[in-house]
C-alpha positions as CSV (number, residue, x, y, z in Angstrom):
1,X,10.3,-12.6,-23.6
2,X,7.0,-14.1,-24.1
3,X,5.7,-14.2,-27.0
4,X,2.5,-11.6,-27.0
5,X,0.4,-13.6,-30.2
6,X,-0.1,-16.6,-27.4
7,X,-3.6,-16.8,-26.4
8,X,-3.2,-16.0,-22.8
9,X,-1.1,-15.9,-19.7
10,X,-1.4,-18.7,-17.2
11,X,-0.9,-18.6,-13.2
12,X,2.4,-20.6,-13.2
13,X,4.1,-18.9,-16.2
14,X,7.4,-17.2,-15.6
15,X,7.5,-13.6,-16.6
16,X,11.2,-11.8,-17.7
17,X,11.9,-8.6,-17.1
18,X,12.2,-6.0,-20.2
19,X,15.2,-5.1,-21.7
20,X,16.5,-1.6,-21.8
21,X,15.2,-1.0,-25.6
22,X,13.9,-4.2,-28.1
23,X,14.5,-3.3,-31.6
24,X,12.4,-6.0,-32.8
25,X,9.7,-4.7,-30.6
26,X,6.0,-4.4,-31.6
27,X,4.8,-0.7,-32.1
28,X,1.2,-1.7,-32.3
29,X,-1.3,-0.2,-29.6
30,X,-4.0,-3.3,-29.7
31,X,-1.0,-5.6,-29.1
32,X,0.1,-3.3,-26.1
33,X,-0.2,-5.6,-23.0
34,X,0.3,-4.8,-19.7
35,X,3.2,-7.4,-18.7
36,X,4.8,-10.1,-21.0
37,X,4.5,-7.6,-24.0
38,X,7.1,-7.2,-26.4
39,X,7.4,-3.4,-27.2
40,X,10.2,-1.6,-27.6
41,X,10.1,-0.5,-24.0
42,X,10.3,3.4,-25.2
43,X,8.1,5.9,-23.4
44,X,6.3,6.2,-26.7
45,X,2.7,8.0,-25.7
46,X,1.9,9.5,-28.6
47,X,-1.4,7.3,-28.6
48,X,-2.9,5.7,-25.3
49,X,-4.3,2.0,-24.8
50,X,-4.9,2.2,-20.6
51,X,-6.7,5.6,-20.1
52,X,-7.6,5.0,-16.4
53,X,-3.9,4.5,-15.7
54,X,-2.7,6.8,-18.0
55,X,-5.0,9.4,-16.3
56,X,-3.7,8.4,-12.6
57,X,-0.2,9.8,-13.9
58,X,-1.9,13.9,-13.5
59,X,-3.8,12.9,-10.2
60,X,-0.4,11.5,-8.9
61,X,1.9,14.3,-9.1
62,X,-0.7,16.9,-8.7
63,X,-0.6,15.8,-4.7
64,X,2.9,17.2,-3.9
65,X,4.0,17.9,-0.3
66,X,6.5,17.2,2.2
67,X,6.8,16.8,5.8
68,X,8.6,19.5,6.3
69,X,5.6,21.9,5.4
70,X,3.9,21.2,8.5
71,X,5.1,22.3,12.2
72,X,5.3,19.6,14.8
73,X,6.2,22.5,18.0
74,X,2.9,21.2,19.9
75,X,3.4,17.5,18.7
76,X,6.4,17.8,20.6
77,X,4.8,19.3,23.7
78,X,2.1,16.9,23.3
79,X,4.2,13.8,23.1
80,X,5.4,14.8,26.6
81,X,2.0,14.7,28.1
82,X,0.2,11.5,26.7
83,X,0.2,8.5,28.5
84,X,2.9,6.2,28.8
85,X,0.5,3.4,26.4
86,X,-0.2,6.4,24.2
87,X,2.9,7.1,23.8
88,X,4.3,3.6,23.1
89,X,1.6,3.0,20.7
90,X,2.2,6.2,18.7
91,X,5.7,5.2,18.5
92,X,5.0,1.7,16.7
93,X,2.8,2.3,14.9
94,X,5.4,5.4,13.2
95,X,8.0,2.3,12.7
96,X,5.4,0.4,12.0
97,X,4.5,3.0,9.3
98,X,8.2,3.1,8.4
99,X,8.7,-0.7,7.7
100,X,5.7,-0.7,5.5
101,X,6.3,2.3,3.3
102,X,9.7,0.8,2.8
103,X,8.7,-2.8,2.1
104,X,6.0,-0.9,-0.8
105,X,9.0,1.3,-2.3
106,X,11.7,-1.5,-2.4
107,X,8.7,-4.1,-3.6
108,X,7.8,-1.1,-6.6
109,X,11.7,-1.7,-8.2
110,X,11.2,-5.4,-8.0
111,X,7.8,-5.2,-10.3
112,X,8.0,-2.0,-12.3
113,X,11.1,-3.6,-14.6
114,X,8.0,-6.2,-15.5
115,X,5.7,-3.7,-17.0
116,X,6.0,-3.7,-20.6
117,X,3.3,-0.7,-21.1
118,X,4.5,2.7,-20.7
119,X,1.9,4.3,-19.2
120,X,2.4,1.8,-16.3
121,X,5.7,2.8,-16.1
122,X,4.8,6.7,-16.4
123,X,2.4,6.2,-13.5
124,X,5.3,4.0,-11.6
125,X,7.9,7.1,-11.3
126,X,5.4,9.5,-9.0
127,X,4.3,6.4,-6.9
128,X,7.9,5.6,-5.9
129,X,8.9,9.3,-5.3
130,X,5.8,9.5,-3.1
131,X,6.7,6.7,-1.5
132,X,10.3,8.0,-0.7
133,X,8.7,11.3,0.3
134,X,6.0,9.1,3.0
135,X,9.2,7.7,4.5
136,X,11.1,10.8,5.0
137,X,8.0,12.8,6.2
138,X,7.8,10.0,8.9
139,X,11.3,10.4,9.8
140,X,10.7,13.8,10.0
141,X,7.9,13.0,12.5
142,X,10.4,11.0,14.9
143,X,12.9,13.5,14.7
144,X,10.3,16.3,15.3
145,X,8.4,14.6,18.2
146,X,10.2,11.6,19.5
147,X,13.0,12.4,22.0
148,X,16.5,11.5,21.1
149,X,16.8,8.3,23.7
150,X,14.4,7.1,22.0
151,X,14.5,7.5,18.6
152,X,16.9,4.1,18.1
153,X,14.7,1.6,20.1
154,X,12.0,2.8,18.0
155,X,13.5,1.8,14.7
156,X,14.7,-1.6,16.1
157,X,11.2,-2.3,17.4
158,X,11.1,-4.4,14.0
159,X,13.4,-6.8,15.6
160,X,14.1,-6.1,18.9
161,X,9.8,-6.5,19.6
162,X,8.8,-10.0,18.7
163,X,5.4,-8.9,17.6
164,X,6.8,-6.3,15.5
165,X,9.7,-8.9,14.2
166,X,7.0,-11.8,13.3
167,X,4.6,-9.1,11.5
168,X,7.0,-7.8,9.5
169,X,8.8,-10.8,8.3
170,X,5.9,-12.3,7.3
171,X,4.7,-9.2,4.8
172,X,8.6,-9.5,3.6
173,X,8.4,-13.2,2.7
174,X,5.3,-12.4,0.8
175,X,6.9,-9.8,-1.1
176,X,10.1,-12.4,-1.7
177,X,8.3,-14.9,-3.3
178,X,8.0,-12.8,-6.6
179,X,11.3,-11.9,-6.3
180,X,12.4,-15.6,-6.3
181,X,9.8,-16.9,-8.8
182,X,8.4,-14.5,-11.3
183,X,5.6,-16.1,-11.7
184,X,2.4,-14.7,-13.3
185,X,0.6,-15.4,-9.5
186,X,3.1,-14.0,-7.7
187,X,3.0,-10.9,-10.0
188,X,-0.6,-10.6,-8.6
189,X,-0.1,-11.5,-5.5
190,X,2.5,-8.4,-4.8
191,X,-0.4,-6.4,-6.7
192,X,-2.7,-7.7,-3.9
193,X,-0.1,-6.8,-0.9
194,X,0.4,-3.8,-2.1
195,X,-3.2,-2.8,-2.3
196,X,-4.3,-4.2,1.2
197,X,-1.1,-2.6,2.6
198,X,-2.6,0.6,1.1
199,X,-6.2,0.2,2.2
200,X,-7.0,-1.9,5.2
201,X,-3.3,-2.4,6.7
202,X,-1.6,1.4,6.9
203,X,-5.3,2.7,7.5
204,X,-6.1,0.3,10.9
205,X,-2.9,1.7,12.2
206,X,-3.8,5.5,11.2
207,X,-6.6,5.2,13.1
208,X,-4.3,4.8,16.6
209,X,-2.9,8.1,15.7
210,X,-6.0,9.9,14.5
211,X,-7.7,8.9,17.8
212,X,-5.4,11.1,19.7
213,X,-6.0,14.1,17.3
214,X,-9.7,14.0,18.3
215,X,-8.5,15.1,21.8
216,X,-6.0,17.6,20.2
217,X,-3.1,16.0,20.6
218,X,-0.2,15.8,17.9
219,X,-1.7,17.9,15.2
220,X,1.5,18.4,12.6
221,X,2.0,14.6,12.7
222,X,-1.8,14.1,11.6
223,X,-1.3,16.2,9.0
224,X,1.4,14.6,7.5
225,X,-0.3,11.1,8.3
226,X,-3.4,12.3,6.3
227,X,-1.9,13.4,3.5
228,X,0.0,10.2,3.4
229,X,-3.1,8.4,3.3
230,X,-4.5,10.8,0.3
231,X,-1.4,9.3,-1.8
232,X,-2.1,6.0,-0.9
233,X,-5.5,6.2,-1.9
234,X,-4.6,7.5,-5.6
235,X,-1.5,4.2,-5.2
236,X,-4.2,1.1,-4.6
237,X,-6.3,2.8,-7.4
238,X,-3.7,2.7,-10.0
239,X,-2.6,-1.0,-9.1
240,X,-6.2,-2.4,-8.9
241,X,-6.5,-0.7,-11.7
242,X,-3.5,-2.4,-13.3
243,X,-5.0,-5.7,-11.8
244,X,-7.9,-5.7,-13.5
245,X,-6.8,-5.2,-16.7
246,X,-3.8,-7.8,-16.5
247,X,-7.5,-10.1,-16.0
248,X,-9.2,-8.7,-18.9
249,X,-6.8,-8.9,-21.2
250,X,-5.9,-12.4,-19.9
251,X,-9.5,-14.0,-19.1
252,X,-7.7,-17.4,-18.4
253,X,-6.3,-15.8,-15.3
254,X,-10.2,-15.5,-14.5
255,X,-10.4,-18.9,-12.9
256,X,-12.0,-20.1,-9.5
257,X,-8.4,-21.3,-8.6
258,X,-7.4,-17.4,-8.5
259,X,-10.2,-16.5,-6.6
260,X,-10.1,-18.9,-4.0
261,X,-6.3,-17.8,-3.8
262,X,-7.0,-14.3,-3.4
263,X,-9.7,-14.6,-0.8
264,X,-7.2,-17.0,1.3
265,X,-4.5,-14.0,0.6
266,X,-6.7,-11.7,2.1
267,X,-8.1,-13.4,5.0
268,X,-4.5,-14.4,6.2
269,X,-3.5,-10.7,5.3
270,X,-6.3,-9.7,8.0
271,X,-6.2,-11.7,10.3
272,X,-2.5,-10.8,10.7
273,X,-3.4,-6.8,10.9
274,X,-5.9,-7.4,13.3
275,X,-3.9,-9.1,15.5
276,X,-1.0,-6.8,15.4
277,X,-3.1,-3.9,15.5
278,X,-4.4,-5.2,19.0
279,X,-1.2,-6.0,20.2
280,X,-0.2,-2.4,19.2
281,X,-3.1,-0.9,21.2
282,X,-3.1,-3.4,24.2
283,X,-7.2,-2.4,24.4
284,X,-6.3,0.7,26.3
285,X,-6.6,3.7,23.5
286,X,-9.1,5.8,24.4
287,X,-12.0,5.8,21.6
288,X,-11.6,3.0,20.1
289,X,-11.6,-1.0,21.6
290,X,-10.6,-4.2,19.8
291,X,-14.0,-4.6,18.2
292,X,-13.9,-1.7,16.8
293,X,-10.9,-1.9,15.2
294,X,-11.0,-5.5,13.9
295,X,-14.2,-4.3,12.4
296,X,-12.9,-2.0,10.8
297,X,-9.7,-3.8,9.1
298,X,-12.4,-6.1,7.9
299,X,-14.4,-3.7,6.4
300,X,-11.3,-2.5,4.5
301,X,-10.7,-5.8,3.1
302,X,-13.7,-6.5,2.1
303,X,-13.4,-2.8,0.2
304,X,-10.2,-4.0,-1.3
305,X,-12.2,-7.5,-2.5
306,X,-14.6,-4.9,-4.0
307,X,-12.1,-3.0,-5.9
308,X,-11.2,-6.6,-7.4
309,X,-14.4,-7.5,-8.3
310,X,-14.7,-9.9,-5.8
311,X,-17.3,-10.4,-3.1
312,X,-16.8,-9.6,0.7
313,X,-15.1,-11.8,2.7
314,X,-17.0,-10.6,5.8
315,X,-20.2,-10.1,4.6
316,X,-21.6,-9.1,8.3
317,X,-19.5,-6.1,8.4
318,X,-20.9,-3.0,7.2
319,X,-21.0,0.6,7.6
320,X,-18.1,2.2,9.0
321,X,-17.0,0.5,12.5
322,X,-14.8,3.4,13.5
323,X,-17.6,6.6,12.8
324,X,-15.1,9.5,12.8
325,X,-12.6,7.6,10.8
326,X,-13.7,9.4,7.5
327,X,-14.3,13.0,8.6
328,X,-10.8,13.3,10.2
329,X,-8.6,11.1,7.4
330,X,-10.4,12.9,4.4
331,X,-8.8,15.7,2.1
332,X,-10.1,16.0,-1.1
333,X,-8.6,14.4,-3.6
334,X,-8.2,16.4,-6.6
């Protein structure tokens, strides 16, 4: 364990995981660190250090639904009726949604055991059963919706559709290399994933889906979707919120060498959602064009650089590229 009197983390330091309970651990709150403390590792929250996260932990669990809440009789009907590219597109981007919920709940075990404050880890349990609950309602979706021919060469697409294949296994490799070296960067650069899968990746895709609602079409399965999108929103908060402080309490991580890092993350991040979003669309979804939807996954990076405290990346993009985008993924967020 690293020893929590040192002066700072660095980039290339190694991080260990916590042991189950440290009997030599320190009880005192202004030595509480985020990782690469040495507590006892007890859920001892008699007194708080991280408020913001702390109060994440109520706003969490208070958003509690299922898939099965929500009837999917029309979606069914409706699925019939779209087009054939429609169709195809609504069906990758649900595995699509699939792989991504999956990669962000297996990711959540890999990191969680490095937390050494407990409200990180209070806040951790809701996020993962949320995350559980996102992949079952989306099963739920193809099992309600998609026919039964169909339902296997949609989860395959990952590897059976070379786009699909590439996409993926570049977002897994990502995630690996914390898992292979612990390092201090790649602990925030799986903070960093997870965030722009949250914000700018698994919204681009909604947006396919959502542009058949505004004709009607597959109503249950927007429900679910935007209620999906409701949790994730709450998710990237409570990690960038856990990012930022793992910086303040470490201002040697604050270097130019991080930044540049993080801004090459990001761009590579969206310039691979932008091009697998316009591979999932082939240009032919009513409502929305390329354009439009590069646009728009830029703008969402350039709101997750802002939720780092970083500047844009795009600073020509501005405004909302896809207008309705709000008005039909909002729910208030309690």
């Amino acid at each position: 364990m690293i020893n929590p009197a040192e002066s700072g983390l660095t980039l290339q330091q190694r991080l260990s995981k916590t042991s189950l309970f440290n009997e030599l651990g320190d009880r005192w709150l202004s030595r509480r660190k985020i990782i690469a403390g040495s507590n006892t590792n007890l859920m001892e929250l008699g007194e708080i250090k991280y408020q913001e996260i702390y109060e994440y932990y109520a706003k969490t669990i208070a958003n509690n639904w299922t898939g099965e809440q929500f009837s999917l009789t029309k979606d069914e009907k409706d699925y019939s009726q779209i087009s054939e590219v429609e169709r195809k597109t609504a069906e990758r981007v649900v595995a699509s949604l699939v792989f991504l919920e999956s990669e962000l709940l297996d990711n959540y075990y890999v990191i969680v055991p490095y937390f050494t404050a407990p409200e990180c880890t209070l806040v951790a349990s809701p996020i993962i059963a949320q995350t559980a609950n996102h992949a079952n309602a989306l099963s739920n979706v193809v099992r309600g919706v998609v026919g039964q021919q169909e339902r296997d060469p949609l989860y395959n697409s990952w590897r059976t559709i070379e786009n699909m294949r590439e996409r993926n296994k570049l977002i897994n490799n990502r995630f690996l290399e914390f898992t292979n070296k612990p390092l201090v960067i790649n602990f925030l650069d799986d903070l960093v994933i997870s965030i722009f899968i949250q914000v700018a990746m698994i919204p681009s895709e909604l947006s396919l889906i959502y542009s058949l609602t505004r004709r009607g079409r597959l109503p249950g399965t927007f429900e679910i979707l935007r209620r999906i999108q409701r949790d994730l929103d709450i998710h990237s908060k409570v990690f960038t919120s856990i990012y930022l402080k793992l910086i303040e309490e470490n201002p040697t991580l604050n270097s130019t060498e991080l930044k540049d890092h993080i801004l090459k993350l990001t761009r590579d991040l969206t310039n691979l959602e932008t091009d697998f979003t316009q591979f999932l669309t082939e240009g032919m979804i009513p409502g929305l064009n390329n354009l439009m939807i590069a646009k728009f996954t830029q703008a969402q990076a350039n709101k997750v650089l802002k939720m780092l405290s970083m500047d844009p990346l795009f600073p020509g993009v501005g405004g909302q590229p896809i207008p309705w985008f709000e008005s039909y993924s909002e729910i208030r967020t309690r």
